[in-house]
N, C-alpha and C positions, 0 to 999 in steps of 0.2 A: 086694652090700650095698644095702638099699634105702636111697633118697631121705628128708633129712627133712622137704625140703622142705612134701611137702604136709601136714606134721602142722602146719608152721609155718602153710600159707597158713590151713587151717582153725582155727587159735586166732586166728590174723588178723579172721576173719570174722566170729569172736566180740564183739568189740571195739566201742565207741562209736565212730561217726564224727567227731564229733570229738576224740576219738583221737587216731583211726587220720591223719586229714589234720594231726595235732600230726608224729607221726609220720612222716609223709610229707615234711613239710616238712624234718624233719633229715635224712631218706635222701636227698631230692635237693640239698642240697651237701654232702653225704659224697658221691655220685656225682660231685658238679662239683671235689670237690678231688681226686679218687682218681683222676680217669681223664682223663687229658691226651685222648685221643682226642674224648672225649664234649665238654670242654670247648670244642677246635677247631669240633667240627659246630654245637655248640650257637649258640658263638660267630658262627662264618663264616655260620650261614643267617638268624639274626635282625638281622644287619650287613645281608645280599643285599634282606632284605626291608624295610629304614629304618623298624625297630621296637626300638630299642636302646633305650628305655623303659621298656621292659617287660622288660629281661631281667632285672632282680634279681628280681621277684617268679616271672618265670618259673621259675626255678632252683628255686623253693620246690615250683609248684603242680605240676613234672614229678614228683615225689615222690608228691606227695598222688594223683595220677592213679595210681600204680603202687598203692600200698600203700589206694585203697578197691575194686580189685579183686575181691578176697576175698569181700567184704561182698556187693556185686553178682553175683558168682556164686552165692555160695554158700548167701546166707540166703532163706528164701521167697520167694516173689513177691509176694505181696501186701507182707509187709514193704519189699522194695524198691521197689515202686511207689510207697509214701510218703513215698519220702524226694523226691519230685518234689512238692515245693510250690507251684511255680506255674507254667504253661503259654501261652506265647503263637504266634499262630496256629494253634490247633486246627482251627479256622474252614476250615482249605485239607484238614485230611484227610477233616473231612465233607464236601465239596463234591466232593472225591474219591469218595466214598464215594455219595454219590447218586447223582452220574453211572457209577455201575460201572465204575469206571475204575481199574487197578492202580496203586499207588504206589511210585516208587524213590525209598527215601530215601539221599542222599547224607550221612555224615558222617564230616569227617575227625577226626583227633588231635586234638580240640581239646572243653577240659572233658572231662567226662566220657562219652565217646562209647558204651560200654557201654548205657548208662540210657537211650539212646534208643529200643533195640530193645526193651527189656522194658518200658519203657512201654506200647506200641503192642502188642506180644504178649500183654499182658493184656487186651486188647481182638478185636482178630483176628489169623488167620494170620500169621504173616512168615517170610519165610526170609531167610539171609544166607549171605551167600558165608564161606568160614571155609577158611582154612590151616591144617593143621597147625602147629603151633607145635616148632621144631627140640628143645627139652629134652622128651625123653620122657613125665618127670612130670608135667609139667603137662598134656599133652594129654586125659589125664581126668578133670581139673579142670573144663578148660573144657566139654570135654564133657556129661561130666554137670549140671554147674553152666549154663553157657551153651546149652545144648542138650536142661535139662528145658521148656523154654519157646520156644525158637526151633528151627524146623526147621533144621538147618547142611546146605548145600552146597557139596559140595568146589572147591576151586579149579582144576578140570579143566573136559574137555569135559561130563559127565555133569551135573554143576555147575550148569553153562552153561545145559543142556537143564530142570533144574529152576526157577530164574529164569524163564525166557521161559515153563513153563509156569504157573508160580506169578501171573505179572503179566497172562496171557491170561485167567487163572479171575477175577482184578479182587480179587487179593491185593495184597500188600505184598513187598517186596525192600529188603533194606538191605546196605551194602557201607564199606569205607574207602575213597573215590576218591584219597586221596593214598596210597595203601600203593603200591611200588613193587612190580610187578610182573615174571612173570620172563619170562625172553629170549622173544618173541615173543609173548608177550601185551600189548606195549603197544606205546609209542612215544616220540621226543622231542619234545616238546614244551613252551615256556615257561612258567615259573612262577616267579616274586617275578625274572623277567627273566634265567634260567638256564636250561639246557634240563635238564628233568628225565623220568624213564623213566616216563612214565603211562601206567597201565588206558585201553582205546580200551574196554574192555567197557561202562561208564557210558553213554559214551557211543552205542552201539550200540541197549543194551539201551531206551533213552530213547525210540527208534522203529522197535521191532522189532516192534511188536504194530497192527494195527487203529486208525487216532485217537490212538496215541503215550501211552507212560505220562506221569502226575504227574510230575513232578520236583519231590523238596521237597529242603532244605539243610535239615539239623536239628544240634545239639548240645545239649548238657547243659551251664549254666554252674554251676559248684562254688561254692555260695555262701559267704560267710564264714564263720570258727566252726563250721562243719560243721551246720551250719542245714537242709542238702538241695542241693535243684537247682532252676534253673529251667532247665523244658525249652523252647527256642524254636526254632518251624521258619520258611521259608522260602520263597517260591516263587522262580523262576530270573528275574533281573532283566529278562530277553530270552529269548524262544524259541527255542531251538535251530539254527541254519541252517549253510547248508553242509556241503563232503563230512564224512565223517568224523576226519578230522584238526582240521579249523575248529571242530567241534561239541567234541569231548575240551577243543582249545585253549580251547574260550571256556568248558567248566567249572572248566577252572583259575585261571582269572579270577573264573568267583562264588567258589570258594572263596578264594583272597585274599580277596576283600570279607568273609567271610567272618569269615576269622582276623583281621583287621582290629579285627572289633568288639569282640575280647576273647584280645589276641595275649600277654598275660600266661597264658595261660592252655592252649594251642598247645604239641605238644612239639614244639623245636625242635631236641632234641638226636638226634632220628630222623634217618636219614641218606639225605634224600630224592633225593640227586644220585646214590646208589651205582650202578655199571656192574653191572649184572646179569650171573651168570656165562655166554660166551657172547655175550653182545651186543657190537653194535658199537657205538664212543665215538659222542658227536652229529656230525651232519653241519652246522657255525654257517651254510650258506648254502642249508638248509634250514631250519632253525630262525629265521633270517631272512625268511624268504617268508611265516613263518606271521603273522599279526595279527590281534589280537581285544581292541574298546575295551577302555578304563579302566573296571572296574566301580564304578560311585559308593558311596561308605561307606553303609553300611546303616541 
């Protein structure tokens, strides 16, 4: 029996934005009352991170992040490109761009991270690193939807080899630096002062090439009312140094500063401590050795 799911997502996508994030907002606590699990994660990571402030609205806007999916998949491009009303730090992707220099844009879970690739896709090349997604259905959702306008790169070695080529020709690369990755793709390393399982690939890919890619931090903040976005990017508040471990470490630090600026808005209910299947628990007298400043509020 098929799925109806996707009949649903695409009436979804039909929908006014401001809707859809009305909508949003009552899916995500119906989420936070129905699911003791989600509630703990949510709970215990916005505790770890001394941002309990912000979790009532958070509870709203993890919602609104799921349910304008649809929208951003599925409707034109041009249409979506307008819902990004205003744009700060453009300034770093042209100065990118003169110097022929590839760009990796870092953005995590936070706002509407979607909207950042199809931004910049209307403009030039990008590719992104892209998981299959575990529900069947949706995988050609995204697809087609997320991948009429972004080249996708699997999350393998092949993958791999796409990125480094794509950022050598003085493209563009985008990825979720906080998506936990699986056993042997990353590492432990600290974040909101926990050791959590991070991508070393960021970090790798950042000076894999000739003079070292762009690092930008970009998200999508969800404005009120269903208004749009404002898209804002980033440069890294320090350059990169040290082995590879130090360098990962001190990207989990810009992102903190990061989620910082707009931690309402953060899904905190992703479950970024999860032991990847296969992996071993952290070692704390490794994860003690590692240190990387305080990154100052942005």
């Amino acid at each position: 029996m098929a799925s109806p799911f996707p009949v649903v997502f695409k009436a979804l996508a039909a929908l006014p934005l401001p809707l859809l994030h009305n909508l949003g907002a009552l899916a995500g606590w119906l989420a936070w009352l129905l699911s003791a699990t989600y509630r703990r994660n949510f709970s215990t990571h916005i505790a770890q991170a001394g941002l309990m402030t912000a979790k009532t609205a958070a509870i709203a806007e993890a919602g609104k992040a799921l349910l304008e999916l649809p929208k951003i998949w599925l409707r034109p491009q041009d249409e979506v490109v307008a819902r990004v009303v205003r744009v700060s730090g453009w300034e770093l992707v042209e100065e990118a761009w003169e110097a022929r220099r590839g760009i990796l844009f870092l953005t995590p879970h936070l706002g509407c991270f979607e909207i950042t690739a199809q931004y910049y896709a209307a403009r030039r090349p990008m590719t992104v690193l892209y998981r299959r997604p575990k529900q069947d259905w949706l995988a050609p959702l995204i697809e087609q939807g997320r991948g009429a306008n972004l080249k996708l790169a699997p999350a393998d070695l092949s993958g791999v080899r796409r990125l480094l080529k794509a950022l050598k020709n003085g493209e563009a690369v985008g990825m979720l630096p906080d998506q936990v990755p699986g056993n042997g793709e990353g590492a432990w390393l600290p974040f909101w002062g926990r050791p959590a399982y991070t991508m070393t690939l960021a970090a790798r890919l950042a000076q894999s090439i000739p003079g070292g890619a762009t690092v930008l931090l970009a998200y999508g903040e969800r404005l009120h009312y269903g208004a749009g976005f404002h898209l804002k990017l980033f440069a890294l508040s320090a350059p990169l140094t040290g082995d590879l471990m130090q360098r990962a470490a001190q990207l989990n630090g810009e992102l903190e500063a990061l989620i910082r600026q707009c931690p309402e808005q953060y899904l905190w209910g992703y479950n970024r401590y999860k032991v990847p299947a296969g992996a071993a628990a952290p070692d704390p007298q490794e994860i003690a050795a590692l240190h990387f400043p305080n990154q100052a509020a942005r």
